[in-house]
C-alpha positions as CSV (number, residue, x, y, z in Angstrom):
1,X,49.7,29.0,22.5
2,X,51.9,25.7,23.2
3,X,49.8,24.9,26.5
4,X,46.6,25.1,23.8
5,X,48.4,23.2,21.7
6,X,49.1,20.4,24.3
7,X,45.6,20.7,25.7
8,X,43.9,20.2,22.0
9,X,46.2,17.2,21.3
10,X,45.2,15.2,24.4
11,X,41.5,15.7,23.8
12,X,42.2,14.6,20.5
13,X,43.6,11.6,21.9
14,X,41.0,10.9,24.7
15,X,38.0,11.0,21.7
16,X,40.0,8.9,19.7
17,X,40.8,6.2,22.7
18,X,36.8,6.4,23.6
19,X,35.7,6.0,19.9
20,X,38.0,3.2,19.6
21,X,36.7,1.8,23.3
22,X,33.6,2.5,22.7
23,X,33.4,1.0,19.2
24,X,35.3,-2.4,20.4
25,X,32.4,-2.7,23.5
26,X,29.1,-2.0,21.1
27,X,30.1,-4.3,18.3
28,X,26.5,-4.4,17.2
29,X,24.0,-1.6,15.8
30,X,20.6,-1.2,16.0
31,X,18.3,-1.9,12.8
32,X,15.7,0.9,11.0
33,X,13.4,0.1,8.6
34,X,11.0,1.4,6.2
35,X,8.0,0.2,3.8
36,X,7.9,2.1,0.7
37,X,5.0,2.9,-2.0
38,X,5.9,-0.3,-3.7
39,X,5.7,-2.4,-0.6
40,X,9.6,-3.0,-0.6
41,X,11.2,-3.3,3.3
42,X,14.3,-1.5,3.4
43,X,16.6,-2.5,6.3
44,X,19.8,0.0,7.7
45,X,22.0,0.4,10.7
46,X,22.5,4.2,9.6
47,X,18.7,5.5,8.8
48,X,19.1,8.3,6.5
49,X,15.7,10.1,6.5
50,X,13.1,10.2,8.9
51,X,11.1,7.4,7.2
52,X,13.3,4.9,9.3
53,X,11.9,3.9,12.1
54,X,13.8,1.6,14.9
55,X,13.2,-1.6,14.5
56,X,15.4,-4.3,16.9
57,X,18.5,-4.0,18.7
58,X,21.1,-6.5,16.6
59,X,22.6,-8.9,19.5
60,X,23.7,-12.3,18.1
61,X,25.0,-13.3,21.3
62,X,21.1,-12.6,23.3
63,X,19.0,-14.4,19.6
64,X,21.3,-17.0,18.7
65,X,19.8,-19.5,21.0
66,X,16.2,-18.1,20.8
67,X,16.2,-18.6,17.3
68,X,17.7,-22.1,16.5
69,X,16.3,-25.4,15.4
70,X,17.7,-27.9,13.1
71,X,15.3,-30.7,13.9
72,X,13.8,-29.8,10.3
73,X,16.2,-28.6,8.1
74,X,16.8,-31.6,6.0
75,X,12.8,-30.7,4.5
76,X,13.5,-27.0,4.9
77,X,16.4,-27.0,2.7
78,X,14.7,-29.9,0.1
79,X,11.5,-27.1,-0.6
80,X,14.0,-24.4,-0.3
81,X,15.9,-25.7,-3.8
82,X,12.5,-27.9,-5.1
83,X,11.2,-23.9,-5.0
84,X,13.9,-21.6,-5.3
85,X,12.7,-19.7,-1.6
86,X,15.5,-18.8,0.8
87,X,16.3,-21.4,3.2
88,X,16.6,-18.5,5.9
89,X,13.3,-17.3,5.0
90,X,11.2,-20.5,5.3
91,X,12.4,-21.2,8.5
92,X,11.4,-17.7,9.7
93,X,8.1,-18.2,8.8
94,X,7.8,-21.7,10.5
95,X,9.2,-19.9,13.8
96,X,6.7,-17.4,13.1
97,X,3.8,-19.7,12.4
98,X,4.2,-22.3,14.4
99,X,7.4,-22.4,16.6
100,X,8.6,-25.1,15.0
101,X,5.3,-27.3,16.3
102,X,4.5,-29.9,13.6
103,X,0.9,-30.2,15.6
104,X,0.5,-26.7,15.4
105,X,-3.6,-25.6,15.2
106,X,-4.9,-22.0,15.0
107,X,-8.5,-20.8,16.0
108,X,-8.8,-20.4,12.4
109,X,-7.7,-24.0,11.7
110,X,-4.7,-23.6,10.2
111,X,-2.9,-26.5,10.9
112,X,1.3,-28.2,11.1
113,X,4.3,-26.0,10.8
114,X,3.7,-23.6,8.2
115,X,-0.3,-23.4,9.3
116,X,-1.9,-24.4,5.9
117,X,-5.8,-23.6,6.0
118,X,-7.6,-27.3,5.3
119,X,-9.1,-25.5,1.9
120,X,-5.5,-25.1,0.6
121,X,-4.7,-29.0,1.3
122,X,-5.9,-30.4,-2.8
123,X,-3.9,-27.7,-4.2
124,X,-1.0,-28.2,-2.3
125,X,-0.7,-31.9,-2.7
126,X,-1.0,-32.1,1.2
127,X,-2.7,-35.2,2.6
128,X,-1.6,-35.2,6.2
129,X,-1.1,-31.6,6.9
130,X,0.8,-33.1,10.4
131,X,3.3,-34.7,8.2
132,X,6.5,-32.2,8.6
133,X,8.0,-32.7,5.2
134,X,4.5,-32.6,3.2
135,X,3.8,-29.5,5.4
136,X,6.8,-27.9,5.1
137,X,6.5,-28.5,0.6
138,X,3.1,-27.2,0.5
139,X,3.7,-23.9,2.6
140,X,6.8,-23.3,0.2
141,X,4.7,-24.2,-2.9
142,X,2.4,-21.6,-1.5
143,X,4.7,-19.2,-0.4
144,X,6.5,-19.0,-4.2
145,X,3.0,-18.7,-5.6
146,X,2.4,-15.5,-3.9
147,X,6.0,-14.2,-4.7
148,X,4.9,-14.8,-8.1
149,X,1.7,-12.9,-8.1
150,X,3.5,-10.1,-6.0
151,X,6.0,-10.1,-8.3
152,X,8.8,-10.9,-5.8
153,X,8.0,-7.9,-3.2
154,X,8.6,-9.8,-0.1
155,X,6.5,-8.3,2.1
156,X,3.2,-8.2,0.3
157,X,3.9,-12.2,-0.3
158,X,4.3,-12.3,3.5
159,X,1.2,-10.1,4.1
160,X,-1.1,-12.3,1.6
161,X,0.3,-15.3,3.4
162,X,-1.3,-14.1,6.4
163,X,-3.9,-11.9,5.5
164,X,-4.8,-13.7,2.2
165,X,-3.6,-12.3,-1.3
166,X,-7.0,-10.7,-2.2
167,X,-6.7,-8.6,0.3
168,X,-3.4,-7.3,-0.5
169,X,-4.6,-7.4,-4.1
170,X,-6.9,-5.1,-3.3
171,X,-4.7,-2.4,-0.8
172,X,-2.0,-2.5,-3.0
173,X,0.3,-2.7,-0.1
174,X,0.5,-4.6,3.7
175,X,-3.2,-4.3,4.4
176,X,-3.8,-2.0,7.5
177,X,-4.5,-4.6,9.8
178,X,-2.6,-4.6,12.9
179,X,-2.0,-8.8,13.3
180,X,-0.9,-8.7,9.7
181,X,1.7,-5.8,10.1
182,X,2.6,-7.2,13.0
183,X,3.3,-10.5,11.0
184,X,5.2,-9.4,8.5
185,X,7.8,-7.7,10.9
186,X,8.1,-10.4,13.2
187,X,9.2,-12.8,9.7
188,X,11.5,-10.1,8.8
189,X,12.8,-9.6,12.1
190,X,13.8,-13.8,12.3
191,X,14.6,-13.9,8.5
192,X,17.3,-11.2,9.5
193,X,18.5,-13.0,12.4
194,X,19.0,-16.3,10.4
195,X,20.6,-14.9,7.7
196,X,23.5,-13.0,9.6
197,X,23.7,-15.8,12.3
């Protein structure tokens, strides 16, 4: 009975010392996520269903780097209180869109840091869509428009900034278009890494 005794309190210790170890060594957890029926992205580090699905491995020490620029911030942060849209969040989507290229041209002709279409430019009180800071206020403008019409749900504002808000209009939800799904995680993916970093 005692040499139980003695045998149960070490291996109580041992798991104690390696969860502690352990614990001190993998200071970081890996992110799930979900979309539900309303659109809304749910982020966790302990998934509670099997609705969460892994999503990125959190390591500030391997992002931090990768994901920094301030050589815009001063514009970021002026549309970010002109609009009311997260400072974190706007530069997410210009990493995103552009990475951080004010010269920035898509096949579709998207054009500058935040790759406004040339239809969008009136509306947007853009003139030289090359111009960082006019850029940078008309993508916001835009991007607070469609948080409007979607009613705040993040990810079908993201998924109508890509894929066009008709189109999301008409799915109700993250049209089923691979680039576009693909779009919105990679946004969410940097907006988390800006916001905790």
């Amino acid at each position: 009975m005692f040499i139980s005794y003695i045998k149960y309190f070490f291996i109580t210790i041992f798991c104690t010392t390696l969860f502690i170890f352990t614990g001190v060594l993998c200071g970081h957890a890996d992110i799930y996520t979900y979309i539900d029926s309303d659109g809304v992205l749910h982020f966790t580090n302990v998934p509670t269903s099997s609705n969460y699905k892994f999503y990125l491995s959190e390591n500030p020490s391997k992002v931090s780097n990768k994901y920094s620029t301030s050589k815009y911030d001063h514009f970021i942060s002026e549309a970010s209180i002109k609009y009311g849209v997260s400072f974190p969040l706007l530069k997410a989507l210009i990493k995103v869109e552009s990475n951080f290229n004010p010269k920035a041209v898509s096949k579709a002709g998207a054009m500058g840091l935040m790759q406004i279409m040339p239809e969008n430019f009136e509306a947007l009180k853009i003139t030289n869509p090359f111009n960082p800071r006019e850029n940078i206020l008309g993508g916001t403008l835009y991007l607070k428009q469609l948080m409007t019409r979607f009613e705040g749900k993040l990810p079908l504002a993201l998924a109508a900034y890509n894929a066009g808000p008709n189109r999301v209009t008409r799915y109700k939800k993250i049209p089923p278009i691979k680039e576009t799904e693909n779009y919105v995680k990679k946004i969410m993916e940097s907006y988390y890494l800006y916001k905790n970093h």
